[in-house]
N, CA, C and O atoms as a Tinker XYZ file with bonds, in Angstrom:
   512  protein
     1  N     30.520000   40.425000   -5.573000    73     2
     2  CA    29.841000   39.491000   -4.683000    64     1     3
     3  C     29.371000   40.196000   -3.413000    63     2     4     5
     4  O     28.182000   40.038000   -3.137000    81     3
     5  N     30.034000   40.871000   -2.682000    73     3     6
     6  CA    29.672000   42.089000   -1.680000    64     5     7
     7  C     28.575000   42.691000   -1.698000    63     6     8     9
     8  O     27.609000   42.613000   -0.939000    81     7
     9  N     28.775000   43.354000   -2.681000    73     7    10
    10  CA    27.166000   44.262000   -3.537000    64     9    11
    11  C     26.288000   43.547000   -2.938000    63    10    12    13
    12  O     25.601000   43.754000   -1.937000    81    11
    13  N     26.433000   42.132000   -4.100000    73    11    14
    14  CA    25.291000   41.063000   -4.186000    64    13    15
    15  C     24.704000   41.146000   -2.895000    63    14    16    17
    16  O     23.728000   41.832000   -2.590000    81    15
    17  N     25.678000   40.048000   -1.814000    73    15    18
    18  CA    25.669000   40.101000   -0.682000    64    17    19
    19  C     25.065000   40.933000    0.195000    63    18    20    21
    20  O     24.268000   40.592000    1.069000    81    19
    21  N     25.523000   42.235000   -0.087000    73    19    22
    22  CA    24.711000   43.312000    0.899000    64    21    23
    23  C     23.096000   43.695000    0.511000    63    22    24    25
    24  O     22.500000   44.665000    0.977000    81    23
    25  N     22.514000   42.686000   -0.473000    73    23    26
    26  CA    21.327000   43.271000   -0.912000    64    25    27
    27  C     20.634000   42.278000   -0.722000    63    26    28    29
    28  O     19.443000   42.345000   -1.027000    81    27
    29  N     21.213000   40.976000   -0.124000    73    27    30
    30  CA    20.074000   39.952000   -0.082000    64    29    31
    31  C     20.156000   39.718000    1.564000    63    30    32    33
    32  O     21.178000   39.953000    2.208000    81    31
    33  N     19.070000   39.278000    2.072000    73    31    34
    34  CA    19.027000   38.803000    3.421000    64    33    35
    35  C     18.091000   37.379000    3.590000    63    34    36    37
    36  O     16.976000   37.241000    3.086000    81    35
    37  N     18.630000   36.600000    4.216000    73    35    38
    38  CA    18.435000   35.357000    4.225000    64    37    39
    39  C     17.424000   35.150000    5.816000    63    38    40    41
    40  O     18.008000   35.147000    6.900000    81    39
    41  N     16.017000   35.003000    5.729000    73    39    42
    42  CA    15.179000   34.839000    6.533000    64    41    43
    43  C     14.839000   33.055000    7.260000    63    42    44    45
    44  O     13.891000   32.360000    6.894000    81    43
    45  N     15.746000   32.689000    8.185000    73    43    46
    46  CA    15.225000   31.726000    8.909000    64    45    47
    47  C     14.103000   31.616000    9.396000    63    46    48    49
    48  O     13.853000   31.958000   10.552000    81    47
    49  N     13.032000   30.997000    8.388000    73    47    50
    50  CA    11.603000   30.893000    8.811000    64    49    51
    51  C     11.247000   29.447000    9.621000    63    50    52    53
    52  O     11.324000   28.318000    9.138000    81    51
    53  N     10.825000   29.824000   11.030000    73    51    54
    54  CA    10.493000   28.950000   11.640000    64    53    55
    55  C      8.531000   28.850000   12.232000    63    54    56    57
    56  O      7.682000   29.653000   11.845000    81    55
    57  N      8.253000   27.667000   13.205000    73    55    58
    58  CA     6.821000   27.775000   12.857000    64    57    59
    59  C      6.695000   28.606000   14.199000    63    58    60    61
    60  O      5.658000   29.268000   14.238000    81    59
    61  N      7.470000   28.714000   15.247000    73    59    62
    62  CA     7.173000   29.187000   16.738000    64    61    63
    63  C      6.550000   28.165000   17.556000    63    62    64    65
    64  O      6.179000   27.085000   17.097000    81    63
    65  N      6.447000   28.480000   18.659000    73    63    66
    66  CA     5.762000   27.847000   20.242000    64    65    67
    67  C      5.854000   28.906000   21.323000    63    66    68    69
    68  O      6.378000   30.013000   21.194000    81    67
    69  N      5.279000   28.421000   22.394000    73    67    70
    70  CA     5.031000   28.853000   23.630000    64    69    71
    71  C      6.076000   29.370000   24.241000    63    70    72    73
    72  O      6.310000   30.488000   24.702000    81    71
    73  N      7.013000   27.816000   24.136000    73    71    74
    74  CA     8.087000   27.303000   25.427000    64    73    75
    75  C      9.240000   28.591000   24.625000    63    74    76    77
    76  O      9.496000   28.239000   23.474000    81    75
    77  N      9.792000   29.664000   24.936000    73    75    78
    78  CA    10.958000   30.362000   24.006000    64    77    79
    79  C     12.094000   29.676000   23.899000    63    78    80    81
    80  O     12.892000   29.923000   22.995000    81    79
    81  N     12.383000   28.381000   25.145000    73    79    82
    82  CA    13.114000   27.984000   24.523000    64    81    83
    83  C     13.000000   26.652000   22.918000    63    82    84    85
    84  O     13.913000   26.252000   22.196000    81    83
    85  N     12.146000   26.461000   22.901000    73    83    86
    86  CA    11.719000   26.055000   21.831000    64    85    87
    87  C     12.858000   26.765000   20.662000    63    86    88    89
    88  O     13.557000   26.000000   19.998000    81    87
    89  N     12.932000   27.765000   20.542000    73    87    90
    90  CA    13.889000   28.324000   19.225000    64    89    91
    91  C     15.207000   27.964000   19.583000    63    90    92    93
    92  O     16.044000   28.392000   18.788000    81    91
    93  N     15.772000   27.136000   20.786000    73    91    94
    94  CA    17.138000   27.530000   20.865000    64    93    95
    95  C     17.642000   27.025000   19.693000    63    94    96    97
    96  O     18.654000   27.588000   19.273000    81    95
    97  N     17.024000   25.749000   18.803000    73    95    98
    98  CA    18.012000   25.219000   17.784000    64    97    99
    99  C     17.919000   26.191000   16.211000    63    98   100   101
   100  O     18.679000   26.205000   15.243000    81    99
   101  N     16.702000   26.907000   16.482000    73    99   102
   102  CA    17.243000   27.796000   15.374000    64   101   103
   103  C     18.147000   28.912000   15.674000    63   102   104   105
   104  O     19.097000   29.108000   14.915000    81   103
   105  N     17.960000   29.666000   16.695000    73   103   106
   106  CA    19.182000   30.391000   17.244000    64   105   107
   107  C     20.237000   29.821000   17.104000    63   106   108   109
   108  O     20.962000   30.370000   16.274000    81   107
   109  N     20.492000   29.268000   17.395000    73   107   110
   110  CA    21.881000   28.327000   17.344000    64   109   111
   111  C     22.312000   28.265000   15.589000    63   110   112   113
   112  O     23.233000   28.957000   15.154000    81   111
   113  N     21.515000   27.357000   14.722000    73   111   114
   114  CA    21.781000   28.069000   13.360000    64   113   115
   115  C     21.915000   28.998000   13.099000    63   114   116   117
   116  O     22.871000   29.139000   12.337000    81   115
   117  N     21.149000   30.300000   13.469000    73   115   118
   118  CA    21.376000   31.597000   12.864000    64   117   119
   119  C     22.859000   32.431000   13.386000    63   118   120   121
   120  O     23.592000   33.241000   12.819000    81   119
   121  N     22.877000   31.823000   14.674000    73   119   122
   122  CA    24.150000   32.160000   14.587000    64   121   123
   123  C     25.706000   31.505000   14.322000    63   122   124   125
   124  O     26.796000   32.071000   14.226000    81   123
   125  N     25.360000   30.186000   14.252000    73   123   126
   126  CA    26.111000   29.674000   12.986000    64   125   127
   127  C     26.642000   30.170000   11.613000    63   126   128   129
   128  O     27.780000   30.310000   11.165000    81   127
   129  N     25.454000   30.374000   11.133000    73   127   130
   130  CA    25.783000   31.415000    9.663000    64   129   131
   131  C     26.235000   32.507000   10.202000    63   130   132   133
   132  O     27.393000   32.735000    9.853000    81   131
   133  N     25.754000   33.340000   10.972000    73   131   134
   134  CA    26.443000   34.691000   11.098000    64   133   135
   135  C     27.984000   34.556000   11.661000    63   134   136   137
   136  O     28.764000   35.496000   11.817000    81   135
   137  N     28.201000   33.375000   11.889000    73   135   138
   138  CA    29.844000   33.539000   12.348000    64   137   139
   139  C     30.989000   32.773000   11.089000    63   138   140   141
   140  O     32.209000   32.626000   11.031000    81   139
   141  N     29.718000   32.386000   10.113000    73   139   142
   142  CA    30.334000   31.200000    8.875000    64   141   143
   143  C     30.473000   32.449000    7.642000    63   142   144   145
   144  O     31.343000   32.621000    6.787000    81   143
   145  N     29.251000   33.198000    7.952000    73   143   146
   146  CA    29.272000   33.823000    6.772000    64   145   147
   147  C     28.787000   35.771000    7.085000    63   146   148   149
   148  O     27.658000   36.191000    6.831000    81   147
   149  N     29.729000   36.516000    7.560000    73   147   150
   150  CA    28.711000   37.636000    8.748000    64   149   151
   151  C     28.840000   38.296000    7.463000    63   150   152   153
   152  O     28.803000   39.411000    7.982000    81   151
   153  N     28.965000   38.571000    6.178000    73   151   154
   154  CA    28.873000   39.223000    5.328000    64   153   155
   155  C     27.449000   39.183000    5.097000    63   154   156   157
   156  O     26.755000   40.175000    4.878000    81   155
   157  N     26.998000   37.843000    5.161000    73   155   158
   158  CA    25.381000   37.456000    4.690000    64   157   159
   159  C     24.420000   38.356000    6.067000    63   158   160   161
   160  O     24.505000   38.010000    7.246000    81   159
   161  N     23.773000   39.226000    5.704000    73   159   162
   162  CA    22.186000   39.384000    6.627000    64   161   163
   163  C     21.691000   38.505000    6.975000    63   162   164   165
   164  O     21.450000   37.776000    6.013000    81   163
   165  N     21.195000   37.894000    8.345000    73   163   166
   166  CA    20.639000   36.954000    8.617000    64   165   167
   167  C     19.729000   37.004000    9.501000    63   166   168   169
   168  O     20.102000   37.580000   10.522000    81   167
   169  N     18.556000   36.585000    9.520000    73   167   170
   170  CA    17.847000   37.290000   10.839000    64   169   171
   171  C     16.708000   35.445000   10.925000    63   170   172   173
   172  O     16.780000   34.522000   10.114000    81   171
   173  N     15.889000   35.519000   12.069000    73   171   174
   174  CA    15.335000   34.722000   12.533000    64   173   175
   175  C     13.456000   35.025000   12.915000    63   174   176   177
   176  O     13.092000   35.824000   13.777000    81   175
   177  N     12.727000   34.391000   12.265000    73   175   178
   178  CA    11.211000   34.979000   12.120000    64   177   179
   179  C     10.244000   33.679000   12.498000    63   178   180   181
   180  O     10.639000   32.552000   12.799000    81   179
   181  N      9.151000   34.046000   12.420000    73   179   182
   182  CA     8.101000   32.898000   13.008000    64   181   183
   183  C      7.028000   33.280000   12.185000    63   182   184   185
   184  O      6.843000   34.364000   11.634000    81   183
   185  N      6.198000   32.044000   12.163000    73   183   186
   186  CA     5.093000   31.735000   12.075000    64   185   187
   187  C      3.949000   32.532000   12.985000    63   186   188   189
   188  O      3.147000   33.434000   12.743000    81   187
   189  N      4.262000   31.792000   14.076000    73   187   190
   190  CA     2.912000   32.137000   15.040000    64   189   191
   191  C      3.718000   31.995000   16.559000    63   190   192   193
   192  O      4.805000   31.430000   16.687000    81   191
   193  N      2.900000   32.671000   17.743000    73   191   194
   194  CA     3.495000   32.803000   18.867000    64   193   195
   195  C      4.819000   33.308000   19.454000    63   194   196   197
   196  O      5.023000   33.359000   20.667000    81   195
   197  N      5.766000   33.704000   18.455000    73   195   198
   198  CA     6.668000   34.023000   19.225000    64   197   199
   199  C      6.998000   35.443000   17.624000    63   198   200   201
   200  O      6.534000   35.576000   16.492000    81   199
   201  N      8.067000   36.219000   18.508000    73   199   202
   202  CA     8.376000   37.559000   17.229000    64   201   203
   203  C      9.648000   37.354000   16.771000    63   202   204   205
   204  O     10.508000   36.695000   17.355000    81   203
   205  N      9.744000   37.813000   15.922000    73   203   206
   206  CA     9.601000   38.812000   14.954000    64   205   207
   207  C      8.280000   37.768000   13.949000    63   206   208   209
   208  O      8.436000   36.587000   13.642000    81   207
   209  N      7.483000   38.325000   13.731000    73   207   210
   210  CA     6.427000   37.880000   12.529000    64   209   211
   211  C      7.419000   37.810000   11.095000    63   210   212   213
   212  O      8.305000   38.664000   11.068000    81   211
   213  N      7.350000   36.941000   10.002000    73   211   214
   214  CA     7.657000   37.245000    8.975000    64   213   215
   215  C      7.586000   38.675000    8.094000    63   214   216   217
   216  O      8.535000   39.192000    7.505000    81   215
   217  N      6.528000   39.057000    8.146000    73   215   218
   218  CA     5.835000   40.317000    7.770000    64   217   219
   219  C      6.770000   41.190000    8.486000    63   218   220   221
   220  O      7.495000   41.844000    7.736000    81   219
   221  N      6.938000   41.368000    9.734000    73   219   222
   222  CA     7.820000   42.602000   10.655000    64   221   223
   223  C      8.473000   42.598000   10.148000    63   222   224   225
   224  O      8.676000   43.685000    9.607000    81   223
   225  N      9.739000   41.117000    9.685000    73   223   226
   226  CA    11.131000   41.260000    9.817000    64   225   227
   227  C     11.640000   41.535000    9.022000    63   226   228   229
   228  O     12.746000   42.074000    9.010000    81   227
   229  N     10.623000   41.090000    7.651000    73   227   230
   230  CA    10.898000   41.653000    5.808000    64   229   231
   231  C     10.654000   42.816000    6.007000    63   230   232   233
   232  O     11.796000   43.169000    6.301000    81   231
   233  N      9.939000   43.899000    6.097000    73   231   234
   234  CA     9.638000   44.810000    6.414000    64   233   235
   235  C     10.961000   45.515000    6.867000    63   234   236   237
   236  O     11.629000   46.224000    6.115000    81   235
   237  N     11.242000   45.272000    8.050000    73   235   238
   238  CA    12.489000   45.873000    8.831000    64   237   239
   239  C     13.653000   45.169000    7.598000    63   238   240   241
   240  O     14.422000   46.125000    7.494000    81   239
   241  N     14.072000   44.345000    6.868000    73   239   242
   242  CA    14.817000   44.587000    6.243000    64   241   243
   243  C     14.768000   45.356000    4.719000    63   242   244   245
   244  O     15.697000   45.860000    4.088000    81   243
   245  N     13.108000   45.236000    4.324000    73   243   246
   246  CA    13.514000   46.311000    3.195000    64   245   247
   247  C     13.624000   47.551000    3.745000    63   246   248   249
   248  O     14.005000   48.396000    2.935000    81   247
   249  N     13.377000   48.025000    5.071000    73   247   250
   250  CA    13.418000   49.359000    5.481000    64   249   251
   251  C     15.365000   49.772000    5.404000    63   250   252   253
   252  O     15.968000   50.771000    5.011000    81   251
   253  N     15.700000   48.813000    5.826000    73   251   254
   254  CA    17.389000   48.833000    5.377000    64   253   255
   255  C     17.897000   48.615000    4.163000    63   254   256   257
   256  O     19.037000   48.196000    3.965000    81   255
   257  N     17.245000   48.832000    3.476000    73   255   258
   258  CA    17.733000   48.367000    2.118000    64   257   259
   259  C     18.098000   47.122000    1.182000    63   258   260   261
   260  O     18.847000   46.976000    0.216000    81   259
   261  N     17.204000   46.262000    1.926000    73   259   262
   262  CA    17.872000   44.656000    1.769000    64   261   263
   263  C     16.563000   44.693000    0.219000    63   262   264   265
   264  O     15.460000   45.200000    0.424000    81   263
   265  N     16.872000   44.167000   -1.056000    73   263   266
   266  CA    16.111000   44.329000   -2.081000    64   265   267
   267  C     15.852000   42.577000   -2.073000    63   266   268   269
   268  O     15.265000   42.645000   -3.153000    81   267
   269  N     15.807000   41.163000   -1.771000    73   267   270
   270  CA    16.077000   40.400000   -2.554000    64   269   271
   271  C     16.123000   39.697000   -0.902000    63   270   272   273
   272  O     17.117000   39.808000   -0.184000    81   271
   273  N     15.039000   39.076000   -0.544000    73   271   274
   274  CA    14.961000   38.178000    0.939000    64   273   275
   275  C     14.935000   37.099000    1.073000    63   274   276   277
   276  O     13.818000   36.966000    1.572000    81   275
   277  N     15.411000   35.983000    0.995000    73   275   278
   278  CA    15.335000   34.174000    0.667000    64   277   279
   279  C     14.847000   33.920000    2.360000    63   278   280   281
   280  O     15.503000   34.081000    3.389000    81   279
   281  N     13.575000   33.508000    2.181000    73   279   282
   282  CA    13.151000   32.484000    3.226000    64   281   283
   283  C     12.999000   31.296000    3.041000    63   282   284   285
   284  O     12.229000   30.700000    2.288000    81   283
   285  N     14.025000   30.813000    4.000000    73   283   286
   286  CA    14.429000   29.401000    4.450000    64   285   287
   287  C     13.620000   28.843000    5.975000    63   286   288   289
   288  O     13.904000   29.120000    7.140000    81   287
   289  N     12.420000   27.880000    5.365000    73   287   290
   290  CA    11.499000   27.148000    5.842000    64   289   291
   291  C     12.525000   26.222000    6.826000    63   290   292   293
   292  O     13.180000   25.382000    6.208000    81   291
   293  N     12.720000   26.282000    8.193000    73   291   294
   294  CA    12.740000   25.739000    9.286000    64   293   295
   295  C     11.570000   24.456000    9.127000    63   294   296   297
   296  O     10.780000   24.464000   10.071000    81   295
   297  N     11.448000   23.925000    8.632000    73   295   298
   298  CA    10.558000   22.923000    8.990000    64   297   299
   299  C     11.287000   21.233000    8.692000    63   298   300   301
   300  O     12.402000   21.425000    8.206000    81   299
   301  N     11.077000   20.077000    8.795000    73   299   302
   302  CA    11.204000   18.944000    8.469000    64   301   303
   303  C     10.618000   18.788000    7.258000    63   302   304   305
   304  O     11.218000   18.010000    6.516000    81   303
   305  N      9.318000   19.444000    6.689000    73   303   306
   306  CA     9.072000   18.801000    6.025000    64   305   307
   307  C      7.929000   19.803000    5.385000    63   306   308   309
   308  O      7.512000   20.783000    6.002000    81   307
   309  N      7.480000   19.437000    4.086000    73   307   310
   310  CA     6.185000   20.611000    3.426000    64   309   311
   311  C      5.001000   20.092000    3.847000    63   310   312   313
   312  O      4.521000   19.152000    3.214000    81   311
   313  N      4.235000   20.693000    5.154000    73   311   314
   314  CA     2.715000   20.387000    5.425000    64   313   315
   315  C      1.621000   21.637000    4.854000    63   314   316   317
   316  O      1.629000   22.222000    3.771000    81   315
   317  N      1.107000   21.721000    5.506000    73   315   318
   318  CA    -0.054000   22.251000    5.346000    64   317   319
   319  C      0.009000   24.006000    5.497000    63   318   320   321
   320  O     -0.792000   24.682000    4.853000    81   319
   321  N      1.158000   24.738000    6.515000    73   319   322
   322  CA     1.637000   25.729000    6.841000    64   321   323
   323  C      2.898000   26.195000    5.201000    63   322   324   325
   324  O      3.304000   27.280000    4.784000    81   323
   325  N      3.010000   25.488000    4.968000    73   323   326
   326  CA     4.298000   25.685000    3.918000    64   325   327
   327  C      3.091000   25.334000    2.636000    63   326   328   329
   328  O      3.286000   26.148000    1.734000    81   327
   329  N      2.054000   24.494000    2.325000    73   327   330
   330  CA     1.617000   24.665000    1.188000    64   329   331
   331  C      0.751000   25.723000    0.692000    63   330   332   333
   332  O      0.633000   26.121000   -0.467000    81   331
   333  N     -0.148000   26.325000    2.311000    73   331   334
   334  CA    -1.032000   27.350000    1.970000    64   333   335
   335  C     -0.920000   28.696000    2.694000    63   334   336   337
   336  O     -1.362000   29.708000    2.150000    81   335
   337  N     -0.104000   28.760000    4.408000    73   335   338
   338  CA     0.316000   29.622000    4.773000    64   337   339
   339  C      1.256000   30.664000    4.629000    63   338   340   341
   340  O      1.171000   31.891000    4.654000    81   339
   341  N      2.236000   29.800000    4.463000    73   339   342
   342  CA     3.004000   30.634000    3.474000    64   341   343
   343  C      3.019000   31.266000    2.410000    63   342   344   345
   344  O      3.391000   32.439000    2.389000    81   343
   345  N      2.615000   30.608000    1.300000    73   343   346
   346  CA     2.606000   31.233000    0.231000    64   345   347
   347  C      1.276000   32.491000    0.219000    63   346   348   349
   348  O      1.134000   33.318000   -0.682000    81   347
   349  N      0.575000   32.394000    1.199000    73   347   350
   350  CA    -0.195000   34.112000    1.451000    64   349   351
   351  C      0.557000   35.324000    1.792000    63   350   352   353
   352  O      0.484000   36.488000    1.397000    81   351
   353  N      1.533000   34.526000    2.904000    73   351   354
   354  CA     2.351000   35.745000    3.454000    64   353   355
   355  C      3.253000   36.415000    2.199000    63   354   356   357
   356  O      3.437000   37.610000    1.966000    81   355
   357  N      3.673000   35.427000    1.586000    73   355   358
   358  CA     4.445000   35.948000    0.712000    64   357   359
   359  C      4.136000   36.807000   -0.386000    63   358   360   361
   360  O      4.805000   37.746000   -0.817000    81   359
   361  N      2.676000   36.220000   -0.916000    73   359   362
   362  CA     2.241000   36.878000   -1.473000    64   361   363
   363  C      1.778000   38.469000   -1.134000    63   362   364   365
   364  O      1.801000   39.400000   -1.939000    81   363
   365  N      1.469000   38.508000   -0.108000    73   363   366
   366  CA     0.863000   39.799000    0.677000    64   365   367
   367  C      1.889000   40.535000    0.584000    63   366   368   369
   368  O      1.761000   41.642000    0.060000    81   367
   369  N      3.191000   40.092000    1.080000    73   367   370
   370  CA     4.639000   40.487000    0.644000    64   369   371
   371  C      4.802000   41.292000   -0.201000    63   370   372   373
   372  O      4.926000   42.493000    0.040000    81   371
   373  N      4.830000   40.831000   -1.243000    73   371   374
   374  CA     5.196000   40.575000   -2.639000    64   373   375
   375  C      4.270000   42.296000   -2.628000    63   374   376   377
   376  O      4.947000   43.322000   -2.566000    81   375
   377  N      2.714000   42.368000   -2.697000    73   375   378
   378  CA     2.042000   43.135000   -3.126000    64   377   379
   379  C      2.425000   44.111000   -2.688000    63   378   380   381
   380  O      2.635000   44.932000   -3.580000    81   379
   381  N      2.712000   44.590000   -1.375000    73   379   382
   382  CA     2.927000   45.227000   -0.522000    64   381   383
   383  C      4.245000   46.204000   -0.848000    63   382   384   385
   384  O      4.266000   47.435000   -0.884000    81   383
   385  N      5.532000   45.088000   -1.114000    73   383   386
   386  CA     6.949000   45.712000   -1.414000    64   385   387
   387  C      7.046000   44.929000   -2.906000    63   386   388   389
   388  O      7.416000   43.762000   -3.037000    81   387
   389  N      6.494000   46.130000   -4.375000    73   387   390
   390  CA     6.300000   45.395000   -5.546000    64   389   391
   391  C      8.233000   45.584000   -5.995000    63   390   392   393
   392  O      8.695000   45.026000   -6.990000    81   391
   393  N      8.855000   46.207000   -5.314000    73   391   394
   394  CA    10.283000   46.368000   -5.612000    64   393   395
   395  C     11.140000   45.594000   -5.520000    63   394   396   397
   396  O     12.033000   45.346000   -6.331000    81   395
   397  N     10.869000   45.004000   -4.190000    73   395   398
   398  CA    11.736000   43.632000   -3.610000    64   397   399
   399  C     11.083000   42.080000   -4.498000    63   398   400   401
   400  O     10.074000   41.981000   -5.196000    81   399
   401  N     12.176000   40.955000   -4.104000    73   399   402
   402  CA    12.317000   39.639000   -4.336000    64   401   403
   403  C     11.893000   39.329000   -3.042000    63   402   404   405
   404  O     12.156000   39.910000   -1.989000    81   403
   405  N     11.013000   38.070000   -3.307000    73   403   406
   406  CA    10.953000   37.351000   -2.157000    64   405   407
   407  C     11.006000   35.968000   -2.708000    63   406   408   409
   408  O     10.277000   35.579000   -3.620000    81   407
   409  N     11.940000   35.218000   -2.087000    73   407   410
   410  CA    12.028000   33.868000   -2.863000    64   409   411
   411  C     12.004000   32.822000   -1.761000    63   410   412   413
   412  O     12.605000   33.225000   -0.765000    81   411
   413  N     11.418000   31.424000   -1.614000    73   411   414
   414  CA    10.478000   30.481000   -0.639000    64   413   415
   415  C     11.460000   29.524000   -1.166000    63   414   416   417
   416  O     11.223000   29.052000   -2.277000    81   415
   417  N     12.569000   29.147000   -0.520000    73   415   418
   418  CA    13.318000   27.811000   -0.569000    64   417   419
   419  C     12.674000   27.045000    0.245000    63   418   420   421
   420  O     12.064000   27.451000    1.234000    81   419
   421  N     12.766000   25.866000   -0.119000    73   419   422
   422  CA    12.594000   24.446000    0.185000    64   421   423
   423  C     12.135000   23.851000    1.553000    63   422   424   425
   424  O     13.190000   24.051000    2.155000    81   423
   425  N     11.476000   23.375000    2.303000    73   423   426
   426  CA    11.787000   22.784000    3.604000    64   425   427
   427  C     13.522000   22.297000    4.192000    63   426   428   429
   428  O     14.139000   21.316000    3.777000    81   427
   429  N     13.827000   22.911000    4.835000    73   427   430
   430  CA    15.248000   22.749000    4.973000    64   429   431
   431  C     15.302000   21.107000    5.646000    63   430   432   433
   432  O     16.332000   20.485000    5.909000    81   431
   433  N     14.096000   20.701000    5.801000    73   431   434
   434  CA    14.363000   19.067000    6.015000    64   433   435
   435  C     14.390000   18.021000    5.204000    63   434   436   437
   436  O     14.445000   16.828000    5.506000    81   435
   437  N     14.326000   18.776000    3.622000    73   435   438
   438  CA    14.144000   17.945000    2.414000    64   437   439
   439  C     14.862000   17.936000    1.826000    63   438   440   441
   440  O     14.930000   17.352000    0.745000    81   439
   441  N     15.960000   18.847000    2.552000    73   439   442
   442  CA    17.343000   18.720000    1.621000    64   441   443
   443  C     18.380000   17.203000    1.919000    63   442   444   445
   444  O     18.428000   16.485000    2.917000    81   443
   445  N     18.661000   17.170000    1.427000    73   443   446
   446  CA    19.617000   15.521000    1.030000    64   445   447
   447  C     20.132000   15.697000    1.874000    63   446   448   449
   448  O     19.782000   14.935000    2.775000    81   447
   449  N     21.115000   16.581000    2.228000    73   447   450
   450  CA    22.216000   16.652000    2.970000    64   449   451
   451  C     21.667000   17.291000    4.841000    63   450   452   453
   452  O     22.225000   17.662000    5.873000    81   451
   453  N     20.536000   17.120000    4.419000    73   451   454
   454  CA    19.866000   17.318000    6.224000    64   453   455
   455  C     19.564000   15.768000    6.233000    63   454   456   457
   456  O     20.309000   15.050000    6.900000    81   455
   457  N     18.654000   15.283000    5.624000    73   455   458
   458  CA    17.987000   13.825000    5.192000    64   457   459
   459  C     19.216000   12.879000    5.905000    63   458   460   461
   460  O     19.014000   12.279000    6.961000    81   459
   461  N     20.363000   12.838000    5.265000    73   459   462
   462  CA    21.612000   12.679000    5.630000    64   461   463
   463  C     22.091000   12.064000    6.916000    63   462   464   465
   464  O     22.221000   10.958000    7.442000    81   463
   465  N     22.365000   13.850000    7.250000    73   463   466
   466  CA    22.547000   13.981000    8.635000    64   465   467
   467  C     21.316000   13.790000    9.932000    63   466   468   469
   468  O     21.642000   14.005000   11.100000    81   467
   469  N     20.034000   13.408000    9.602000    73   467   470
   470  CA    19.443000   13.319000   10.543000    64   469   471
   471  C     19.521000   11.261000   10.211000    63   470   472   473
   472  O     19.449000   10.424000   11.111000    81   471
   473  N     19.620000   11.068000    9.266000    73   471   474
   474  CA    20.175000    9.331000    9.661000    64   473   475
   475  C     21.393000    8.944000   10.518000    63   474   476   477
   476  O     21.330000    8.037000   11.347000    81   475
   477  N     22.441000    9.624000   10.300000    73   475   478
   478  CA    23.707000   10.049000   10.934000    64   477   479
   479  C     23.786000    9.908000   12.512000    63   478   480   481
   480  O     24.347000    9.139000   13.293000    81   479
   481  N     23.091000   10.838000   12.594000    73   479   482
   482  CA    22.294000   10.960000   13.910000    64   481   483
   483  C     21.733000    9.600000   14.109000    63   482   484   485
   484  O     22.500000    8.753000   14.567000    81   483
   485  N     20.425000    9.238000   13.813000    73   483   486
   486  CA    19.718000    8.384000   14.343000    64   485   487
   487  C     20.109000    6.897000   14.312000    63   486   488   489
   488  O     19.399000    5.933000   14.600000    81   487
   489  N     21.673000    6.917000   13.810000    73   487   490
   490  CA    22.631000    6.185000   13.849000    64   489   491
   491  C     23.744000    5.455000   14.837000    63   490   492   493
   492  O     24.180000    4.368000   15.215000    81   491
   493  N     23.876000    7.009000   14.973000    73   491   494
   494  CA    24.947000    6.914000   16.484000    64   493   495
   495  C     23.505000    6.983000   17.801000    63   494   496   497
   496  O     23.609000    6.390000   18.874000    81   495
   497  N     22.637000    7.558000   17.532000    73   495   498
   498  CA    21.615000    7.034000   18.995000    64   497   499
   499  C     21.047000    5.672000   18.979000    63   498   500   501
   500  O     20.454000    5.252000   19.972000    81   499
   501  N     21.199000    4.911000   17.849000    73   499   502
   502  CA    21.029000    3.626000   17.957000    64   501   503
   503  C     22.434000    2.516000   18.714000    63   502   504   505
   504  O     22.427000    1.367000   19.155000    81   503
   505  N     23.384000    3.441000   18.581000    73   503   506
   506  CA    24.489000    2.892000   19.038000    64   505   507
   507  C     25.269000    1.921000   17.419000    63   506   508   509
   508  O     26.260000    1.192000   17.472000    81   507
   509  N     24.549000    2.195000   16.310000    73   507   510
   510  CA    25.627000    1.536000   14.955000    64   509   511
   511  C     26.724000    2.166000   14.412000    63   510   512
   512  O     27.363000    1.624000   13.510000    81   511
């Protein structure tokens, strides 16, 4: 599992902004996992306006040896950036490093168990 582990790196893909603090809540996840799981590679990338670019940060991890990169879409939800933006980068990816995996999980806001917890939430701010 180690092996495994040491060969995949898990890319928090977010869309960026202006404001830097804008990322604090993905920071805050990423270092979540890195204190849940510091065996796992974990790093934090953007879209647009702010760095590391997607492109840089895959890059800088196949330069370390990471074979096998899961980007995890920061978003609420699959728009227009996740149906056609992405899948260029990745592709460009892909062409670029024909050795490595690059694999495009889900909108992390479409998972059940976010879905969930953001009712949860909008639960207790209703005061029920």
């Amino acid at each position: 599992m180690a092996d495994h582990m040491s060969r995949t790196a898990l890319v928090l893909f977010a869309h960026g902004a202006r404001d830097p603090e804008w990322a604090d809540p993905m920071q805050r996840v990423c270092a979540a996992l890195r204190d849940q799981a510091p065996e796992l590679r974990v790093e934090l990338a953007f879209l647009e306006f702010m760095t590391p670019a997607l492109r840089e940060c895959a890059e800088a991890l196949l330069d370390e040896g990471f074979e096998r990169i899961v980007v995890l879409p920061m978003f609420i939800a699959r728009g227009g950036h996740l149906r056609r933006d992405v899948p260029l980068l990745l592709d460009d990816l892909r062409e670029r490093n024909p050795q490595a995996r690059f694999e495009l999980a889900a909108a992390v806001g479409e998972a059940e168990s976010i879905v969930q917890a953001m009712a949860r939430h909008a639960l207790t701010i209703a005061g029920v």
